[in-house]
C-alpha positions in Angstrom: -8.1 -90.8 -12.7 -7.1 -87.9 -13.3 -8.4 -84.0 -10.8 -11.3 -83.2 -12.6 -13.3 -86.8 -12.4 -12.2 -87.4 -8.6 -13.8 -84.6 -7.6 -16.2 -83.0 -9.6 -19.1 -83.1 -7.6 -18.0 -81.8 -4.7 -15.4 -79.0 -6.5 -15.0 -75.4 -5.0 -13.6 -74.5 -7.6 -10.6 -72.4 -6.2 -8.2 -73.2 -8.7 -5.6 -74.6 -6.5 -4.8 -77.6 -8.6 -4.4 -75.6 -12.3 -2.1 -72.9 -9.7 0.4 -75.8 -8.6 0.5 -78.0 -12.1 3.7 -77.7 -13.1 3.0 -78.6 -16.9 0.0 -76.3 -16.6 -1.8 -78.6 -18.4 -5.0 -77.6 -16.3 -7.7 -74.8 -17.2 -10.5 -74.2 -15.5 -13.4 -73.8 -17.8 -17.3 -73.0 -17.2 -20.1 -75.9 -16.9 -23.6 -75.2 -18.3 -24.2 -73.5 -14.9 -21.3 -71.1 -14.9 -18.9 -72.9 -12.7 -15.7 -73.6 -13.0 -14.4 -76.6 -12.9 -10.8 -78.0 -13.5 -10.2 -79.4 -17.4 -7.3 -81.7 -17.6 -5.5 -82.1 -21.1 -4.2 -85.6 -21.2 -1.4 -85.4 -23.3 0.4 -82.7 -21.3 -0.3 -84.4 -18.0 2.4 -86.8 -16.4 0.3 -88.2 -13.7 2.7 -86.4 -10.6 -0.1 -86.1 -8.3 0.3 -82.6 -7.1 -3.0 -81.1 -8.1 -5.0 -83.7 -5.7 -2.2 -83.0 -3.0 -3.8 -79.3 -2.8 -7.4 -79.7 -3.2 -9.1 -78.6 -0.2 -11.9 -80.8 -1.0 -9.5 -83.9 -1.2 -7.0 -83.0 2.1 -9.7 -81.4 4.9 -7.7 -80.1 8.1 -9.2 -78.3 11.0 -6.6 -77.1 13.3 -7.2 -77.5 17.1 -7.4 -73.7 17.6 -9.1 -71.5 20.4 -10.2 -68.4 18.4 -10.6 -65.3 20.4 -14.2 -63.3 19.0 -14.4 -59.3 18.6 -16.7 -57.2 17.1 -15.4 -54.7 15.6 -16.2 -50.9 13.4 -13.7 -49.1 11.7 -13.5 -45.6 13.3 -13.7 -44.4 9.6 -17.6 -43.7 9.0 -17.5 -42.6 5.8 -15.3 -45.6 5.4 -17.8 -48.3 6.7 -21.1 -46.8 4.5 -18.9 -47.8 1.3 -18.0 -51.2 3.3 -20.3 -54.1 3.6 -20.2 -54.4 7.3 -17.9 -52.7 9.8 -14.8 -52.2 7.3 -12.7 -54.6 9.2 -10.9 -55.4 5.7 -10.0 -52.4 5.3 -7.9 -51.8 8.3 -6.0 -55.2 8.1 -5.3 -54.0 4.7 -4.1 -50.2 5.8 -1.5 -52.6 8.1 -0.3 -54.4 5.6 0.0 -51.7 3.0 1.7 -49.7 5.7 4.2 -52.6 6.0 5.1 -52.0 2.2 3.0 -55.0 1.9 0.8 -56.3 -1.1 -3.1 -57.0 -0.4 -5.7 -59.6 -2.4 -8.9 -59.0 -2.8 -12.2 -59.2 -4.8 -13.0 -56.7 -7.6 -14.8 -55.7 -10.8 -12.7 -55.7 -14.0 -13.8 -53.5 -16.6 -17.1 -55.7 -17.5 -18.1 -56.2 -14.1 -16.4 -59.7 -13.9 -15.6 -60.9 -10.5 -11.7 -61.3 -10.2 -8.7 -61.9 -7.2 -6.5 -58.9 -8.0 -3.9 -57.0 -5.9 -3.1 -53.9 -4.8 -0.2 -52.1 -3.1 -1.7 -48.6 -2.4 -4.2 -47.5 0.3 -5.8 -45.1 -2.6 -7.0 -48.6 -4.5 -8.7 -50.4 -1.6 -12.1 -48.9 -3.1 -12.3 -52.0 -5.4 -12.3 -54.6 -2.8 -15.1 -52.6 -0.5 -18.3 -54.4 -0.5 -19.1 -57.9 -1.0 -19.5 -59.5 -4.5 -22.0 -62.4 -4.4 -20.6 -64.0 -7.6 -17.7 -66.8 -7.6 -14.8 -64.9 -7.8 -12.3 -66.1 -11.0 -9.0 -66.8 -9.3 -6.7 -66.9 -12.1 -3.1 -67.3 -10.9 -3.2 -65.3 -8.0 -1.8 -67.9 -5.6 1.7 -68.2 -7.5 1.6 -64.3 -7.0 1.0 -64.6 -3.8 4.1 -67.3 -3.4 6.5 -64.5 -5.7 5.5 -61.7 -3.4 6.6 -63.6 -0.4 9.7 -65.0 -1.4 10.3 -61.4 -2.3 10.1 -60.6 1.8 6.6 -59.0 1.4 3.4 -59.2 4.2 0.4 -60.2 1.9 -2.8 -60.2 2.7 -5.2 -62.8 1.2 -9.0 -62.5 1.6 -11.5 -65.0 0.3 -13.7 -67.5 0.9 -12.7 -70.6 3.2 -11.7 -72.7 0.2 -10.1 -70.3 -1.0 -8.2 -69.5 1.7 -7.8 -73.6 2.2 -6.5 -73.7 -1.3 -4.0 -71.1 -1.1 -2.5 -72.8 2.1 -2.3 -76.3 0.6 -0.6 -74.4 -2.5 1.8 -73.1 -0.3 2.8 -75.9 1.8 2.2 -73.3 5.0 1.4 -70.8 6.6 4.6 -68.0 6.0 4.8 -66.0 8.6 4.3 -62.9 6.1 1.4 -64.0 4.8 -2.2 -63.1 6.8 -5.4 -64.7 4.7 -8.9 -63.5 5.8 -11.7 -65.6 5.4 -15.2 -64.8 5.2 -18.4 -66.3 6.8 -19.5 -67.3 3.5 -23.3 -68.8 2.7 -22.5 -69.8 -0.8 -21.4 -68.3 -4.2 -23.9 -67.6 -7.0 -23.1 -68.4 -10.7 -21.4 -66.5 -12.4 -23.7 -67.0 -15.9 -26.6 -65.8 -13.8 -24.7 -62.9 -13.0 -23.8 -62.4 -16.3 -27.3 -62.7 -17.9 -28.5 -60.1 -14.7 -25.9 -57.6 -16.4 -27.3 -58.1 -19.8 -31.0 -57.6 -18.5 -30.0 -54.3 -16.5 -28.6 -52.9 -20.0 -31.3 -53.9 -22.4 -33.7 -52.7 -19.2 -31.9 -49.0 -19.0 -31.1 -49.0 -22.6 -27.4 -47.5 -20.6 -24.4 -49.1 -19.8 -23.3 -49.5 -16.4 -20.9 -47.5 -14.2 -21.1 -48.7 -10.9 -22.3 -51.9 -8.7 -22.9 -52.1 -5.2 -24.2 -55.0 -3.6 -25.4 -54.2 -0.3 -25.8 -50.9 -0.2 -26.5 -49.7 3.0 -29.6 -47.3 1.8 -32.0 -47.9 4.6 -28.9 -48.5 7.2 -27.0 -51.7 7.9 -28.8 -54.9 7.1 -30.7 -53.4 4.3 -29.4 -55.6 1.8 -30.4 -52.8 -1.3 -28.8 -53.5 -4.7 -27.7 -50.6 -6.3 -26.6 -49.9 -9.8 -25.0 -46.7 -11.5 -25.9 -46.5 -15.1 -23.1 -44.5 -17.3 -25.4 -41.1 -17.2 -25.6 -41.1 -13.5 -29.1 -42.4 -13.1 -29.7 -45.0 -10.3 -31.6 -48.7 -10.2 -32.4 -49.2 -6.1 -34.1 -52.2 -5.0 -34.3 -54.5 -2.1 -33.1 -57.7 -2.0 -37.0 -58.9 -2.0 -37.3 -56.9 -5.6 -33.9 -57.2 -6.8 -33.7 -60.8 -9.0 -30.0 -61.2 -8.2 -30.6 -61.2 -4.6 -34.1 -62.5 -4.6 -32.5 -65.9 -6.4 -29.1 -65.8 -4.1 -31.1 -65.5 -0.9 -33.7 -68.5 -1.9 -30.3 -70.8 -2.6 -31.6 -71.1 -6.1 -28.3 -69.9 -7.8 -24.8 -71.4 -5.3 -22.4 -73.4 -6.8 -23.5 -77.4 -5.9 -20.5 -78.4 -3.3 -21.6 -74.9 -1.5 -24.9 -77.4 -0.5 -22.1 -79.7 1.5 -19.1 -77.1 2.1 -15.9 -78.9 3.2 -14.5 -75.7 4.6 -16.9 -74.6 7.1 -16.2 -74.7 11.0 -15.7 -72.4 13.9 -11.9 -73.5 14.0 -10.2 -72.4 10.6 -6.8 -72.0 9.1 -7.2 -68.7 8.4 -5.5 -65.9 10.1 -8.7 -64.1 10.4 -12.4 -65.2 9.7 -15.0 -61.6 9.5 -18.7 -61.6 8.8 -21.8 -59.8 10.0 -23.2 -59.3 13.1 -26.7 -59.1 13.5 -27.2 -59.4 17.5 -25.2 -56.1 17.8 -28.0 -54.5 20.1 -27.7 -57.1 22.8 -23.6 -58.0 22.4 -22.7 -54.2 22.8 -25.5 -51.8 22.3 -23.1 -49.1 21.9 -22.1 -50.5 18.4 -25.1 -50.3 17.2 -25.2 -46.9 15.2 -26.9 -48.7 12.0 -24.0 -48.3 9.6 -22.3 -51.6 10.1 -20.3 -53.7 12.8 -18.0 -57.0 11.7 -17.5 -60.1 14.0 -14.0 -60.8 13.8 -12.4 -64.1 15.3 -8.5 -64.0 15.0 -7.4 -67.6 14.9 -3.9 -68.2 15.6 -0.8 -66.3 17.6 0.1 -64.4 14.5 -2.8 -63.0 14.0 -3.3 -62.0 17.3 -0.1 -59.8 17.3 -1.4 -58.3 13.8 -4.4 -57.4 15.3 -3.0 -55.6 17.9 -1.7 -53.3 15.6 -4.6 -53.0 13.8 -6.7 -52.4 16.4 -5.5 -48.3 16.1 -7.9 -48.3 13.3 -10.8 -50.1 15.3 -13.4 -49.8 18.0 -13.3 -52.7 19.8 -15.5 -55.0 22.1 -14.5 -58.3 23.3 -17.0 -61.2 22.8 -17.1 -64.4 23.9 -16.2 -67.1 21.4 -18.0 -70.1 22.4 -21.3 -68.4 23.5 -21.2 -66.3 20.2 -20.5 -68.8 18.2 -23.6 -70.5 19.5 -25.9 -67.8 18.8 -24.2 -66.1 15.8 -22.5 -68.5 14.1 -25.0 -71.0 12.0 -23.9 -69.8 8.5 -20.4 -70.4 10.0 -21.2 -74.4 10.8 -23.5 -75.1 8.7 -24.2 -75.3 4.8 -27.4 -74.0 3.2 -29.8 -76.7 1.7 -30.4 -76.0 -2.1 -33.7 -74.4 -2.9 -36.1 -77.7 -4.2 -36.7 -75.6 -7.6 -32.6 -74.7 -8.3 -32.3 -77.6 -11.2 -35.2 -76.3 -12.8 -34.5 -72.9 -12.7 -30.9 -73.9 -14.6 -32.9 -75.3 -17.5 -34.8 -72.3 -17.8 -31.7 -69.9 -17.9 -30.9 -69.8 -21.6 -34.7 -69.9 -22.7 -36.4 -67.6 -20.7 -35.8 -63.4 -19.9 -34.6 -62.2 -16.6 -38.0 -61.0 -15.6 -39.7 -64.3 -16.6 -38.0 -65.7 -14.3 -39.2 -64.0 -11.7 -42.6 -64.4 -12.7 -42.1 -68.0 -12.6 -40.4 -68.2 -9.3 -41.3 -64.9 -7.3 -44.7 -64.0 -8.6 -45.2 -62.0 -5.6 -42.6 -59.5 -6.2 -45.5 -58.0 -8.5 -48.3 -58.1 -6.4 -49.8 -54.9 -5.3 -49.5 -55.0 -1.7 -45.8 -55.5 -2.0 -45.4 -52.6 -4.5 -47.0 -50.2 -2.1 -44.8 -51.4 0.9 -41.8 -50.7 -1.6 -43.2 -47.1 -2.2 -43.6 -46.4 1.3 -39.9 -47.6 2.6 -38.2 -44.4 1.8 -40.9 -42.6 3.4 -40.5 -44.6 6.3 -36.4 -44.0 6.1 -36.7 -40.6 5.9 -39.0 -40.3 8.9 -36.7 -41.9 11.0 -39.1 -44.6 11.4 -37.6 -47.6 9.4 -34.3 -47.0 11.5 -35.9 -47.5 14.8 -37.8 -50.3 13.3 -34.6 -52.5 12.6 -32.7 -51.3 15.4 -35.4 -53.3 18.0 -35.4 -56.1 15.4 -31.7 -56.7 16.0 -32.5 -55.9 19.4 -35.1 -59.1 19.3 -32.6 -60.8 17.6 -29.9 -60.3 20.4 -32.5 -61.5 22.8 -33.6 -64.7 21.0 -29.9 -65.6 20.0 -28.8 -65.5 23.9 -31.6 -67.9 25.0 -30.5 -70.5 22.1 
C-alpha cells in the first residue's frame, strides 16, 4: 500500500514524503477541494519505505520538554504594525541573517500563491510579515534546507507544526544549526477558495491586485481587517465579519480535513520555538498592552534558549508562566477546531456558485442593515479613540476570565 492510500484521510499535506523519495516518483497534486495530497506513480516506485518513515501523521513524537513561556514585542514599532502580532519572527530572523544564515518563510509569489521560499537578506523579510491563512505549497524546500546545512549555515524554518514535524523526520534531527518556529495554528484554508476569492476581488475592482494583508491591524491589534491593494492604489478594507475569506476561515467552513483531528498539536513540541497571539495581554503584563501587537513565545529546548538570549536585544520581554498560561491561553494550542456542520456542502457549491452567493447562502447577515451601519460607524469610533479603549477592556475581561479558568 503504497503513501498516498495509508494516509489520506488524515494527510497534512507537508510534502515530507515527495521531499525524501529518492526516485521522486511522488507529486503532490490538488483534490476537488484544493488540497494537496501525495500521488504515487507506480512504475517508478521501488517500494523502499522512506516516505511513510517521515510522515508526521504516520511517526507522532512529543518530546518530554519543559518549555519556558514569554511574551514578547519587537522594540521596532513600525516593525510590529506590518507584523501580525508582536514581530517575534522577525527578530529570530535578524539573528540568523546576522549569523550569515538563511531564513524560511511564507510568501506571495507573483500571483498571490502561498509558497515556502528563503531569504538571506534582512531587506527581504517583508514577504514573510503577516500571516497567510492559505496552505502554504512546500515544494522542495526541506532538501534546501538539508543543502544549506551541510553547507555550515544556521537556518531558520518557520511553519506550521506538521510542517515543522515533517522537516524533522526529513532530516533525521535536530542539527544544531537549524532553529524551526512553529506557529499556534487553528487550521489552513484551501487553497481553491483562496484562489476563487482572488478571481472575485478582480472581476469585483475590475483592477488587478498589488498587495494583500491579512490581518491588518487597522482598528489596532486584534482587528482582524483584510486589506487589499488594487494595482492603482485604491484600497478594499473589511472586517473579518464582512470579508468572505475570513468570514468562511473563522466559521471552520474552509480547513484542510486532518486540520479537524491535528496530530501535531500539544504544549510540548519539537520545535525550537512555538509563537502565536496573545489575547490576555492586559492582565499578563499591562504594560504590553499598547494595541499594536504582543507574541507569546515558548522556547522549547536548550538550544533555543541560548538563541533567544541573543535575540532578546531585539525584544521587550516579560516572563510568563508556562503551565498557568498554557491553561488559560493555550486552547487553539491543545486542541483542534470542530468542522463547521455546513463545510461539505459549501465544497459542492464552490464551482457553481459566485463568491458573493455564497455568502448569501451562508452569512446572510453580513447584508442586513443593522450590521452595515455598525460597519459605517467603526472608523468613526477608531478615530475617536473610542474603539481603542473598547478592545483594550475586552482583553482586559479576557485576562480576567482566562485566570479564573
Amino acid at each position: 500500500m503504497n503513501i498516498s492510500e495509508r494516509v489520506k484521510k488524515d494527510c497534512c499535506g507537508c510534502s515530507a514524503c515527495m521531499n525524501s523519495c529518492p526516485r521522486d516518483c511522488i507529486k503532490m497534486t490538488p483534490d476537488k477541494d484544493g488540497f494537496l495530497y501525495p500521488e504515487v506513480c507506480e512504475v517508478l516506485c521501488v517500494e523502499c519505505n522512506k516516505c511513510a518513515k517521515v510522515c508526521p501523521v504516520l511517526n507522532e513524537d512529543t518530546p518530554a520538554n519543559k518549555p519556558k513561556a514569554y511574551l514578547v514585542r519587537n522594540k521596532s514599532k513600525e516593525l510590529r504594525k506590518t507584523s501580525t502580532s508582536g514581530g517575534f519572527f522577525a527578530a529570530a530572523a535578524k539573528y540568523v541573517l546576522s549569523e550569515g544564515g538563511v531564513v524560511f518563510g511564507v510568501g506571495f509569489d507573483e500571483h498571490f500563491h502561498v509558497r515556502h521560499s528563503y531569504i538571506e537578506n534582512l531587506k527581504e523579510i517583508k514577504k514573510f510579515n503577516r500571516s497567510k491563512y492559505v496552505q502554504s505549497e512546500v515544494g522542495h524546500t526541506y532538501r534546501k534546507v538539508k543543502e544549506f546545512l551541510a553547507d555550515g549555515r544556521k537556518v531558520l524554518f518557520s511553519g506550521t507544526p506538521c510542517q515543522v514535524e515533517a522537516l524533522l523526520n526529513y532530516l533525521g534531527n535536530d542539527p544544531d544549526d537549524l532553529y524551526t518556529m512553529d506557529i499556534i495554528c487553528k487550521g489552513v484554508p484551501s487553497p481553491k477558495f483562496w484562489k476563487k476569492y482572488l478571481s472575485w476581488h478582480k472581476k469585483k475592482s475590475g483592477k488587478d491586485i498589488r498587495e494583500v494583508r491579512f490581518r491588518e491591524k487597522t482598528y489596532g491589534y486584534g482587528s482582524t481587517t483584510m486589506r487589499v491593494v488594487y494595482s492603482d492604489g485604491t484600497e478594499y478594507d473589511e472586517p473579518y465579519d464582512v470579508d468572505p475569506m475570513l468570514q468562511f476561515y473563522s466559521k471552520e467552513m474552509i480547513s484542510r480535513p486532518s486540520c479537524y483531528d491535528c496530530k501535531s498539536k500539544g504544549k510540548h513540541r519539537r520545535s525550537s520555538f512555538t509563537a502565536g497571539d496573545y489575547w490576555y495581554v492586559s492582565g499578563a503584563a499591562p504594560r504590553m498592552d499598547d494595541g499594536i501587537g504582543v507574541s507569546q513565545v515558548l522556547v522549547n529546548n536548550e538550544k533555543a534558549a541560548a538563541a533567544f538570549e541573543e535575540i532578546k536585544k531585539y525584544l521587550d520581554v516579560e516572563p510568563l508562566d508556562f503551565d498557568k498560561d498554557s491553561a488559560i491561553n493555550g486552547g487553539m494550542m491543545v486542541t483542534s477546531a470542530k468542522p463547521n456542520p455546513r463545510r461539505e456542502e459549501m465544497f459542492a457549491d464552490l464551482d457553481g456558485m459566485s463568491m458573493s452567493g455564497l455568502q448569501k447562502k451562508y452569512f446572510p447577515s453580513t447584508f442586513k442593515l443593522k450590521n452595515r451601519i455598525k460597519r459605517r460607524i467603526r472608523p468613526i469610533m477608531y478615530n475617536m479613540g473610542i474603539l481603542k479603549i473598547y478592545k483594550k477592556s475586552m482583553r482586559k475581561r479576557q485576562s480576567t476570565k482566562g485566570s479564573k479558568r
